[in-house]
C-alpha positions as CSV (number, residue, x, y, z in Angstrom):
1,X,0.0,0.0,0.0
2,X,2.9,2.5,1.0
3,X,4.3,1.7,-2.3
4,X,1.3,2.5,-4.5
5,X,0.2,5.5,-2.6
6,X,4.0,7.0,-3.3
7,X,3.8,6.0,-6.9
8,X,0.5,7.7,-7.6
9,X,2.2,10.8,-5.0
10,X,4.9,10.7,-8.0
11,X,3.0,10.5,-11.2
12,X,0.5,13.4,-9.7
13,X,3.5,15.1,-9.0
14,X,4.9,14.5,-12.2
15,X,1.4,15.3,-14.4
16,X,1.3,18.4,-12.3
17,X,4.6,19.4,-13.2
18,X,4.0,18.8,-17.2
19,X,1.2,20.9,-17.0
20,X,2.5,23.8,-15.1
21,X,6.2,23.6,-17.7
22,X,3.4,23.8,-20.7
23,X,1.0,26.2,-19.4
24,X,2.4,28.5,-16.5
25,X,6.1,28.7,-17.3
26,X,5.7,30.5,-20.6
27,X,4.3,33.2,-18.8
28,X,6.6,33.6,-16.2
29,X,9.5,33.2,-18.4
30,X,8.5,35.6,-20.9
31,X,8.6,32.9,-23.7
32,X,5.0,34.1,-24.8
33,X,5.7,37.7,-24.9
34,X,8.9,37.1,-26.8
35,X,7.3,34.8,-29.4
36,X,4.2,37.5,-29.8
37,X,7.0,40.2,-30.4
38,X,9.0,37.8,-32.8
39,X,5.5,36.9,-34.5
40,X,4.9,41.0,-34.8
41,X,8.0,41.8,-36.4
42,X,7.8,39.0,-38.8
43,X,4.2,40.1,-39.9
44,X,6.1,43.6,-41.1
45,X,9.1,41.9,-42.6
46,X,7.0,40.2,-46.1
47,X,6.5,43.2,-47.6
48,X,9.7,44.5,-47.7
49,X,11.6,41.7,-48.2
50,X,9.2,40.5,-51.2
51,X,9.7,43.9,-52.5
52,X,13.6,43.8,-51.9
53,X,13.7,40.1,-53.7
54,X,11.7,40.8,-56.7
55,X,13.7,43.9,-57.5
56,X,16.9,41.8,-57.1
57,X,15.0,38.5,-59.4
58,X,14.1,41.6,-61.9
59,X,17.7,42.7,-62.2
60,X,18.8,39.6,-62.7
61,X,16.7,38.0,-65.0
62,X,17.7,41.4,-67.1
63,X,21.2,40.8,-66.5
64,X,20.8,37.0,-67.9
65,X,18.7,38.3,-70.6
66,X,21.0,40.6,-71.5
67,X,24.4,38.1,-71.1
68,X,22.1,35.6,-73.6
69,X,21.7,38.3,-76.0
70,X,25.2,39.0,-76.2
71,X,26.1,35.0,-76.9
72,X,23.2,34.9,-79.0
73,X,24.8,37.9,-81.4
74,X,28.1,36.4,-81.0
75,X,27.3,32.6,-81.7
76,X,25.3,34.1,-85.0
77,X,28.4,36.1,-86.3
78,X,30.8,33.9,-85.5
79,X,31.9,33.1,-89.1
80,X,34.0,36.1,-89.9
81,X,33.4,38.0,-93.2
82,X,36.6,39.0,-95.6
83,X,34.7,42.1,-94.5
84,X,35.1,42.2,-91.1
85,X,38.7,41.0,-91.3
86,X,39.3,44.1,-93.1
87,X,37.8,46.0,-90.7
88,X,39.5,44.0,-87.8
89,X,43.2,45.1,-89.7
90,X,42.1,48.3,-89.6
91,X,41.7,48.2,-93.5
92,X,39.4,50.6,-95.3
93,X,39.9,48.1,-98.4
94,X,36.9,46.4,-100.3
95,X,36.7,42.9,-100.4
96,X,37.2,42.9,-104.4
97,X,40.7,44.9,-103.9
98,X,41.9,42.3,-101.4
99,X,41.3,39.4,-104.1
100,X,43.0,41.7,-106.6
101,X,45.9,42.1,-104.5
102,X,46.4,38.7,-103.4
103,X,45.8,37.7,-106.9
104,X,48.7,40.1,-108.5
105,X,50.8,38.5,-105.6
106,X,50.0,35.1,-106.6
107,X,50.9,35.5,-110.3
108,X,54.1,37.3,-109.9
109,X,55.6,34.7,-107.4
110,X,54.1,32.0,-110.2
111,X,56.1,34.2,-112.8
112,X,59.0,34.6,-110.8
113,X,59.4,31.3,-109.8
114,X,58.9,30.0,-113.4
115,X,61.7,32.4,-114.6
116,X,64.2,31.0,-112.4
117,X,63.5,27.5,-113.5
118,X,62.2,26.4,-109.6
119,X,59.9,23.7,-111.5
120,X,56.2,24.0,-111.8
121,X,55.4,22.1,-108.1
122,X,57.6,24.4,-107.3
123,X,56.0,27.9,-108.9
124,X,52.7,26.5,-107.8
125,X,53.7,26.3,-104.0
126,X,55.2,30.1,-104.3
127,X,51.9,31.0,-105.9
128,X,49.9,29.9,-103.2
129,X,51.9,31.2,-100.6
130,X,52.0,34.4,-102.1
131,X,48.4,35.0,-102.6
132,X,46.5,33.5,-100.3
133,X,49.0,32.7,-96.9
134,X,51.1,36.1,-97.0
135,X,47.5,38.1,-97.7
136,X,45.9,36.7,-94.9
137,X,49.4,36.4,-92.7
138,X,49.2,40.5,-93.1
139,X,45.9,40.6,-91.9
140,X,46.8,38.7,-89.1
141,X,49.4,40.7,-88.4
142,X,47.6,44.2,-88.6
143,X,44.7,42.9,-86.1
144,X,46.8,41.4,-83.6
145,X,48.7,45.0,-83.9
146,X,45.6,47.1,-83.5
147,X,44.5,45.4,-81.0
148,X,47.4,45.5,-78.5
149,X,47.2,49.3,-79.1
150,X,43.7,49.2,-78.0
151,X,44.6,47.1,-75.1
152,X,46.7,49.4,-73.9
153,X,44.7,52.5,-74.2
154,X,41.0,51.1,-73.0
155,X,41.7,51.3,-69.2
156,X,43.2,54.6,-69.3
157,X,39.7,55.5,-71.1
158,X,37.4,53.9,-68.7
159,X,39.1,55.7,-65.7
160,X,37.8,59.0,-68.2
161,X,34.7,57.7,-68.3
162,X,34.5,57.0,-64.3
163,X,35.6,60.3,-63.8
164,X,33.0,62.0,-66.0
165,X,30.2,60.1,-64.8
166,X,31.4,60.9,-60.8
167,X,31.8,64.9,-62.2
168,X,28.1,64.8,-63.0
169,X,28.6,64.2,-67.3
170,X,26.2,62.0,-69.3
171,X,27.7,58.5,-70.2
172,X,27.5,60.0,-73.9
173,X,29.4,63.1,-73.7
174,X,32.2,60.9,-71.9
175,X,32.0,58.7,-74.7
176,X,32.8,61.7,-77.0
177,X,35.7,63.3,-74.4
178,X,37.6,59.7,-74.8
179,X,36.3,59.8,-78.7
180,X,38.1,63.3,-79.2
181,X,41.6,62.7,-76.5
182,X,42.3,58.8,-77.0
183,X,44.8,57.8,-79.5
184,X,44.1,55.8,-82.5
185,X,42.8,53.0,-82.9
186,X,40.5,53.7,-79.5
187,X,39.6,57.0,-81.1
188,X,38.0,55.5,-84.2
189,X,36.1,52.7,-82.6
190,X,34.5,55.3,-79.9
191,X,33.6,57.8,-82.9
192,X,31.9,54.9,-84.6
193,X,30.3,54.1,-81.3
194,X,29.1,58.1,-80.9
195,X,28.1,57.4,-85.1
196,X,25.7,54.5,-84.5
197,X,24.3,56.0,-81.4
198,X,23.5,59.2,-83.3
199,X,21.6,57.6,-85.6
200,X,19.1,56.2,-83.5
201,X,20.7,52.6,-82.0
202,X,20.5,51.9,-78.4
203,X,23.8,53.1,-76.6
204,X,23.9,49.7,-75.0
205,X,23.7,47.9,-78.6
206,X,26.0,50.8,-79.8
207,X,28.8,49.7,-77.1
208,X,27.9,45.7,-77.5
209,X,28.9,46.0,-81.2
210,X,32.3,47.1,-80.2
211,X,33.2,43.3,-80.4
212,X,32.8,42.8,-83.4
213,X,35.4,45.3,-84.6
214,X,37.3,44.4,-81.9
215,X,37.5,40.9,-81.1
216,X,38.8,40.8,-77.5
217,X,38.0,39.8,-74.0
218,X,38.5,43.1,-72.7
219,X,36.2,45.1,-75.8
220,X,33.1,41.8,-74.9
221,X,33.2,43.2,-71.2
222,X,33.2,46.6,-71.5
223,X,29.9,46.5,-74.2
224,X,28.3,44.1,-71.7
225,X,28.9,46.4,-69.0
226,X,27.4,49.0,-70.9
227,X,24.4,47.4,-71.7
228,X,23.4,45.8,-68.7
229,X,23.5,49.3,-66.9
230,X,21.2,50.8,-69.5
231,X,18.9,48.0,-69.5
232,X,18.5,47.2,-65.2
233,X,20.0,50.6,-64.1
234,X,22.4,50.1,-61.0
235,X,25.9,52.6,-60.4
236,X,27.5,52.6,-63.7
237,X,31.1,54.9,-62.1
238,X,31.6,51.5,-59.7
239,X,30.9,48.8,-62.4
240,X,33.0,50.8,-64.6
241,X,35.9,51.3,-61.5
242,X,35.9,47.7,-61.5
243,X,36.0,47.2,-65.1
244,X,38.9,49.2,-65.2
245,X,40.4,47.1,-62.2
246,X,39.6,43.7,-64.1
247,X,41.0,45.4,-67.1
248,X,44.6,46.6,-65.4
249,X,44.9,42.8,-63.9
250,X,44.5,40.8,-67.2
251,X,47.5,43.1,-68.6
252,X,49.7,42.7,-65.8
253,X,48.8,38.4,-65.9
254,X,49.7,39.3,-69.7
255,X,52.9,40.6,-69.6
256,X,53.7,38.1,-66.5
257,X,52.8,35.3,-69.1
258,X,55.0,36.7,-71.6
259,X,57.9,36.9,-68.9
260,X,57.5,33.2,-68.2
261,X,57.1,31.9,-71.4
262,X,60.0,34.0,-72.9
263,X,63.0,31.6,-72.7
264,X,60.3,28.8,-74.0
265,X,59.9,31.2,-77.4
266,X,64.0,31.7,-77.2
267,X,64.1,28.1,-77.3
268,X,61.7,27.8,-80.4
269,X,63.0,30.7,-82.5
270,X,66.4,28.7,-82.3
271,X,65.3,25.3,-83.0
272,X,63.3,26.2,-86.0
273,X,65.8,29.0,-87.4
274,X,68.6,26.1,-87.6
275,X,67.4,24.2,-90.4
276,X,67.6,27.0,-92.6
277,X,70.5,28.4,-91.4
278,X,72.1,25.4,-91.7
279,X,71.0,24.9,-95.5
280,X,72.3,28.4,-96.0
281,X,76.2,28.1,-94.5
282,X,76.1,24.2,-96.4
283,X,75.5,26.3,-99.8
284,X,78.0,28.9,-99.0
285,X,80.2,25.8,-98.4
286,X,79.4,23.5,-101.2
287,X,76.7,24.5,-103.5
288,X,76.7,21.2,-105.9
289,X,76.4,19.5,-102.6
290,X,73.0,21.0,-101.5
291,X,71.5,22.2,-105.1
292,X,70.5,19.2,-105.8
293,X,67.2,19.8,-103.3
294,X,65.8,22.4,-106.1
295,X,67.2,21.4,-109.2
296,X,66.1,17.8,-108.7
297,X,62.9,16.6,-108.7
298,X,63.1,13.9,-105.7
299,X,65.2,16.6,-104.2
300,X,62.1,19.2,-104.6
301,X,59.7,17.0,-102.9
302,X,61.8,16.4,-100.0
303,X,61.9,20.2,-99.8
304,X,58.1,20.7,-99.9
305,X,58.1,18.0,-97.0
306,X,60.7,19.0,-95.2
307,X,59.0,23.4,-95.0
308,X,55.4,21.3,-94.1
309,X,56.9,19.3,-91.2
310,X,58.9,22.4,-90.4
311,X,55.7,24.8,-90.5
312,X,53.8,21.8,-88.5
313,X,56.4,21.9,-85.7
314,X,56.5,25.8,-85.3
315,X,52.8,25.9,-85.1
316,X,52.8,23.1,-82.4
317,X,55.3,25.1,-80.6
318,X,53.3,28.2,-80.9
319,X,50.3,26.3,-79.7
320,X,52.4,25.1,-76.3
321,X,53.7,28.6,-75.8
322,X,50.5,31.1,-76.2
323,X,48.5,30.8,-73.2
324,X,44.8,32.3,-73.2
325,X,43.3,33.4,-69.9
């Protein structure tokens, strides 16, 4: 009996207990007044923060909308015309004086080679070279050229820009201060920005279309840049200070790039310069010796084979020096 009486003492004790922890002690504790004043702030919170997160899903669903565009326009124009090579060099030449050019080229190494009995394989391999590699070698050539001189000049031209747009100018008129003080070929490509903006396109489009003139990294950021401010609106003088940040840090992981792979080029430029070299002191040495490579025909098409595999290796050494980042 004493047992059963203390074991109902405990579980009344115990029920009693539960029932005051559920009921009484929130009150005393303050637990209810703290989850009515949590439950209060949170029923002000919605509104704002639904506000705050749709503004933030609207600018970027522009932003996306506007980084699709851009690889939508690139993906479409991304055979390049003779046109736009010509532009790209910097060129004001029509595609028909280009094919005239390389064509006159091509005949006089055909003619030249003929006259000096080379061989026909021989005349034919000059033609080609002449008139369609060293046409297009040039072009080459002139872009890469152009476009290192535009690399060097666009960050000191965004830094203008940020600090028209902090002194209170118009984006546009600090496109035409850079247009009318930058050297060439970053004045040109700004005009023709000012051009097709004055004649009705977006300034956005205007700036994205700068790629296509200028096919580099740096010239794709910039006209993205450009376009997502004018399409979701946000503080163009600190995307631009960062541009110009980004912009100053690929040049200096260029030219650390070119410092590292320097004595790999050394070592290239001497490996494919000793064939010929070679050839050349053997000739000054013993002519008969050697002149049987273009007087004989075997000997001719061990020459053909022997500039292929040589241009083969040099552009397999090229390809393990360059570095893209």
């Amino acid at each position: 009996m004493k047992m059963q009486a203390l074991s109902l003492a405990f579980l009344a004790t115990a029920a009693i207990g539960g029932v005051a922890w559920v009921f009484i002690y929130p009150l005393l504790s303050g637990e209810r007044k703290a989850e009515s004043r949590r439950a209060s702030i949170a029923k002000s919170e919605p509104v704002a923060t639904r506000q705050a997160q749709k503004e933030q899903r609207s600018r970027r669903e522009q932003v996306e909308g506007t980084l699709k565009e851009a690889e939508a326009r690139r993906a479409k124009d991304s055979k390049v015309t003779l046109t736009t090579r010509l532009t790209q060099a910097g060129l004001d030449w029509s595609p028909q004086k280009f094919m005239i050019v390389s064509a006159v080229l091509a005949v006089v190494a055909f003619a030249g080679a003929m006259l000096v009995k080379g061989g026909l394989l021989a005349a034919v391999g000059m033609a080609f070279a002449a008139g369609f590699g060293l046409p297009r070698w040039l072009l080459g050539f002139l872009k890469k050229r152009r476009e290192k001189a535009f690399l060097r000049a666009l960050p000191d031209a965004v830094d203008v820009i940020v600090r028209g747009i902090k002194a209170g100018l118009p984006l546009f008129e600090s496109l035409k201060v850079v247009a009318a003080d930058s050297p060439e070929p970053l004045k040109s490509e700004f005009n023709a920005i000012i051009e097709t903006q004055a004649i009705g396109m977006p300034l956005g489009e205007a700036c994205g279309r700068l790629f296509e003139r200028m096919p580099v990294p740096e010239a794709n950021f910039f006209g993205i840049v450009i376009a997502i401010q004018q399409k979701s609106g946000g503080n163009l003088s600190e995307a631009l200070g960062n541009l110009s940040k980004v912009l100053r840090d690929r040049k200096k992981m260029a030219e650390k790039i070119q410092a590292m792979s320097m004595e790999a080029k050394a070592s290239a430029g001497i490996i494919g310069s000793l064939p010929p070299i070679v050839m050349l002191l053997v000739y000054m040495t013993t002519p008969d010796y050697i002149s049987l490579l273009w007087t004989h025909p075997t000997g001719q098409l061990m020459l053909v084979g022997c500039v292929i595999w040589m241009s083969i290796g040099i552009l397999v050494m090229k390809k393990m020096i360059n570095f893209d980042f």
